[in-house]
C-alpha positions as CSV (number, residue, x, y, z in Angstrom):
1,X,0.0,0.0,0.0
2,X,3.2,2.4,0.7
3,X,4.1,2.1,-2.6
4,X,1.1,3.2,-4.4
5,X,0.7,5.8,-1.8
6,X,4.3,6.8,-3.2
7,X,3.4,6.4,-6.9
8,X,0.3,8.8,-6.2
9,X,2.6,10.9,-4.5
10,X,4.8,11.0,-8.2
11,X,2.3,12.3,-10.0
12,X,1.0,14.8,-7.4
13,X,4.9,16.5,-7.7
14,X,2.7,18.0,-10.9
15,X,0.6,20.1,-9.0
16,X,-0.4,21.9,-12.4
17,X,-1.4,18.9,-14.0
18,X,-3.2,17.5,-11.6
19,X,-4.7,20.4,-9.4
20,X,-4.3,23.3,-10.8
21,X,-5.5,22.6,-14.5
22,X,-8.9,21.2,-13.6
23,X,-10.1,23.6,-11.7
24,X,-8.2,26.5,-13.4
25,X,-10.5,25.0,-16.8
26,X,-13.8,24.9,-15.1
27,X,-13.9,28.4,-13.4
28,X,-12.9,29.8,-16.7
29,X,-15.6,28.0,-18.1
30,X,-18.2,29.1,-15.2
31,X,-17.2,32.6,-15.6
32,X,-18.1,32.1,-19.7
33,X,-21.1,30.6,-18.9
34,X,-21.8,33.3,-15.8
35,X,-21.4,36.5,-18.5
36,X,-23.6,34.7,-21.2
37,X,-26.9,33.7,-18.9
38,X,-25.7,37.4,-17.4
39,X,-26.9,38.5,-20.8
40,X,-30.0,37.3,-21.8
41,X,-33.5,38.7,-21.3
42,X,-34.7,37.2,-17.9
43,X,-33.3,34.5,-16.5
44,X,-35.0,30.7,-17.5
45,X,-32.7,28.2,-15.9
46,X,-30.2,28.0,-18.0
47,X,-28.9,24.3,-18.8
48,X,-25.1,24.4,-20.1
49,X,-22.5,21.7,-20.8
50,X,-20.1,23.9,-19.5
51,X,-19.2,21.1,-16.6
52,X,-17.9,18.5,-19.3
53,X,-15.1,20.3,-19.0
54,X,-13.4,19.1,-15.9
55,X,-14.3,15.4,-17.2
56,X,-12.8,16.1,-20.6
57,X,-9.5,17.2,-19.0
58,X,-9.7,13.9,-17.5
59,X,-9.4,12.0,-20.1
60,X,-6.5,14.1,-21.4
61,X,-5.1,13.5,-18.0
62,X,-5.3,9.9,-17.9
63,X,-3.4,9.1,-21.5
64,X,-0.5,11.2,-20.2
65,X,-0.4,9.8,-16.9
66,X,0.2,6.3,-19.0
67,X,2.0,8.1,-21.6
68,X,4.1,11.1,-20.8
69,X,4.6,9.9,-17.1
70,X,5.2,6.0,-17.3
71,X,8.6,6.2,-18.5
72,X,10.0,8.1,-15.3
73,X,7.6,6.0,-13.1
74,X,9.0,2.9,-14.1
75,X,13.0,3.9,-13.6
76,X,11.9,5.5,-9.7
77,X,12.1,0.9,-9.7
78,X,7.9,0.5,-9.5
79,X,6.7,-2.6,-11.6
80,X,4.0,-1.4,-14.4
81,X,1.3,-3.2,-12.3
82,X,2.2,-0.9,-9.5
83,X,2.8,2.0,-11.1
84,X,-1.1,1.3,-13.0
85,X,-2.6,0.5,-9.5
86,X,-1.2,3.8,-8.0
87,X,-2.1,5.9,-10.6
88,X,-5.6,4.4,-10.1
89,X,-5.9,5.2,-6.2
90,X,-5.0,8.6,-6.9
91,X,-7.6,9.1,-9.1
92,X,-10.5,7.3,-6.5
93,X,-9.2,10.0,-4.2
94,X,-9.2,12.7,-6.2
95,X,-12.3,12.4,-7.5
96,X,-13.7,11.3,-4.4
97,X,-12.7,14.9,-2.6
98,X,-13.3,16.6,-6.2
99,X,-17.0,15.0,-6.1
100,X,-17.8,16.7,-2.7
101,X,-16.5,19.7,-4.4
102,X,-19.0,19.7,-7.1
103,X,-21.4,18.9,-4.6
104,X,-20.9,21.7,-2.2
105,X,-21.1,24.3,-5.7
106,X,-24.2,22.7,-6.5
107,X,-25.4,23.4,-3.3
108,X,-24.5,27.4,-3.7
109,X,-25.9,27.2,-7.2
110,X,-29.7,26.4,-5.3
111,X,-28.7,28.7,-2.5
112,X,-28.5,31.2,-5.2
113,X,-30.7,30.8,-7.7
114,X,-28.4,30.0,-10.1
115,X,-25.2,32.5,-9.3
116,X,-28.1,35.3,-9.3
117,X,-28.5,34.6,-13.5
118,X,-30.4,31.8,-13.2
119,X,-27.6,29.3,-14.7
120,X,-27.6,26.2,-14.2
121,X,-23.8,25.1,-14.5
122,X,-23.2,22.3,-11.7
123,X,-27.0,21.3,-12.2
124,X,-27.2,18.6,-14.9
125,X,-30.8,18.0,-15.8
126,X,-31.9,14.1,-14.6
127,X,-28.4,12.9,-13.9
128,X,-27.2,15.5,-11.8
129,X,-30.4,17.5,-10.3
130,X,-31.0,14.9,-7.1
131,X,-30.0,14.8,-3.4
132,X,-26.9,15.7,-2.3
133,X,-25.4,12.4,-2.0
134,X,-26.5,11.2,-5.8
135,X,-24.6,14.5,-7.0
136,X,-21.7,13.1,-4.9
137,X,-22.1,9.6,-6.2
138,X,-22.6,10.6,-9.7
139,X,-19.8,12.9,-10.2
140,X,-17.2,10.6,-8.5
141,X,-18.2,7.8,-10.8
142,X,-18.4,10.4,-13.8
143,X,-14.3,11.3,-13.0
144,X,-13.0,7.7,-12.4
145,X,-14.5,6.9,-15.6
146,X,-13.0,9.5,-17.7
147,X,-9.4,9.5,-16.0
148,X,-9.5,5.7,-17.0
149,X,-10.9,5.3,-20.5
150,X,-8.3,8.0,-20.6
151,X,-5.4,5.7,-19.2
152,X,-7.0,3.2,-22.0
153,X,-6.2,5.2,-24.7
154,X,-3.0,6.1,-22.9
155,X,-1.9,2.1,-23.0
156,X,-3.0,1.7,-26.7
157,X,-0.5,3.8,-27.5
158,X,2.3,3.2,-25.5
159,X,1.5,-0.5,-26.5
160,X,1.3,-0.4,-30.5
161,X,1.7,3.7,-31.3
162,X,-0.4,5.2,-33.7
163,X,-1.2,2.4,-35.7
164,X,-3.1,0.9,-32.1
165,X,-5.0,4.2,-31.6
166,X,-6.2,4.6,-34.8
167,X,-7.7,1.0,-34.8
168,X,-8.6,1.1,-31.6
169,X,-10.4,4.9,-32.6
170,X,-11.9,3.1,-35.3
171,X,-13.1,-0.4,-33.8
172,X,-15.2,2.1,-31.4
173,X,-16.8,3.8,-34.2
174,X,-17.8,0.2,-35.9
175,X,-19.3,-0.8,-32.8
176,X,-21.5,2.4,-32.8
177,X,-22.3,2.5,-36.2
178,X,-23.2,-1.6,-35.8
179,X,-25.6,-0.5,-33.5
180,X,-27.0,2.2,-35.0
181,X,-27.6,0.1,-37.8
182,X,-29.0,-2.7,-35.9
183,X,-31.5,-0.8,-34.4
184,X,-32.8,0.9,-38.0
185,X,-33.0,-2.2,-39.5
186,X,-35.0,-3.6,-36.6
187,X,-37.0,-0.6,-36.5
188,X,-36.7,-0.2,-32.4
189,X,-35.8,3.3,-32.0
190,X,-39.2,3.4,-29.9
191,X,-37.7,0.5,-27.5
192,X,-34.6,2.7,-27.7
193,X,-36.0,5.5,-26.5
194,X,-38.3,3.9,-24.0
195,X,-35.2,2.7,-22.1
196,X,-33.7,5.7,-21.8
197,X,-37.1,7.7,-21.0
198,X,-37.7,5.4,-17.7
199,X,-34.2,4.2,-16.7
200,X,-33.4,6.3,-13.3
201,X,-30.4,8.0,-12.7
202,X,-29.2,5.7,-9.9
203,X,-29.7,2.6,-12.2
204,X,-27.7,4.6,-15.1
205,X,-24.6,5.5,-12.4
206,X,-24.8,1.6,-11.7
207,X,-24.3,0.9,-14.9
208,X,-21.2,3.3,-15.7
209,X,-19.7,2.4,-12.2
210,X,-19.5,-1.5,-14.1
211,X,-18.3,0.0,-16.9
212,X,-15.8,1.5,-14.9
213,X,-14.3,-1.3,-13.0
214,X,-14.3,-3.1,-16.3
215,X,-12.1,-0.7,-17.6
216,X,-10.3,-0.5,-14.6
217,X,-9.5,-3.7,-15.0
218,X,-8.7,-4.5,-18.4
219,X,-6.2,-1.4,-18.1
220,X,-4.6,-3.6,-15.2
221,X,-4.9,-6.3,-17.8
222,X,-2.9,-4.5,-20.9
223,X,0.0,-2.5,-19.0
224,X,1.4,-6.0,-18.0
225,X,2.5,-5.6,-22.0
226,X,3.4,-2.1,-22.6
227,X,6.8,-1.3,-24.1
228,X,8.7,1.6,-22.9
């Protein structure tokens, strides 16, 4: 356990990277969002994506930490598994405190009626519009899940370059467009939409909290391979 205490403690040396950055992204993105609903008419409970921010740095975040950062990691005399599960731990605890974060500014957001513009920024509609502790739940799911699809792509690369990512890019799309076309040619769009007009936003966290320990662990799974 020391020594993935120690490999978090490797990346955290990039304070920029890993504390900084985030938040510095999504309070220039609330202060966009802030002047635009500051703008219009009357305020009408503005609904932005403005939040995907903070998760899309994620996912930036997580290739480098398996791309960029791996190399070093590995000659400080950590195995790869190691240095994967660390880097893994940091990420449950950053998102864990960073999940109470977006909590607590949801909180002000209702305390203030939307930052006094009627915005809705930490306020997703459905998914993110709940008790306290759903808000929490959600978003610390939401972070985990990012930082590692990121480390995925992170691993692809470092394990067969550009080549890998590409195919890998691409094998995503053919699943999507498989389905899609599935769908059409069964002509359930209706059952499509039905599922996603009555699933509840606990049973959709459960869902992505699966898929994130699935790609927890198949992450686990390919590092044991990666080149340096």
């Amino acid at each position: 356990m020391k020594t993935l205490v120690n490999v978090a403690r490797y990346h955290l040396a990039d304070r920029v990277t890993y504390l900084a950055l985030p938040w510095g992204i999504l309070a220039f993105s609330f202060l966009i969002n802030v002047v635009i609903s500051g703008r219009l008419p009357s305020p009408q409970g503005d609904y932005t994506g403005g939040l995907l921010t903070i998760y899309a740095y994620l996912l930036v975040c997580g290739a480098l930490s398996m791309t960029r950062a791996l190399p070093f990691g590995l000659m400080l005399g950590v195995s790869r598994r190691v240095y994967y599960l660390g880097t893994a731990l940091l990420i449950v605890a950053l998102g864990a405190v960073w999940g109470l974060g977006l909590t607590v500014l949801q909180a002000a957001e209702r305390a203030t009626g939307g930052w006094g513009v009627g915005l809705h920024f930490f306020r997703v509609a459905w998914i993110m519009d709940g008790p306290w502790y759903q808000t929490w739940l959600t978003s610390f799911v939401l972070l985990v899940l990012f930082f590692w699809y990121g480390m995925w792509y992170g691993l692809v690369y470092r394990r067969w370059n550009v080549v890998g990512l590409v195919a890998f890019i691409a094998a995503q799309l053919l699943v999507a467009v498989v389905a899609i076309v599935t769908v059409s040619t069964m002509h359930n769009w209706a059952a499509v939409g039905h599922f996603f007009a009555t699933i509840t936003a606990p049973a959709l966290i459960g869902v992505l909290a699966a898929l994130t320990v699935a790609l927890g662990l198949g992450g686990l799974a390919t590092i044991r391979r990666v080149t340096i």
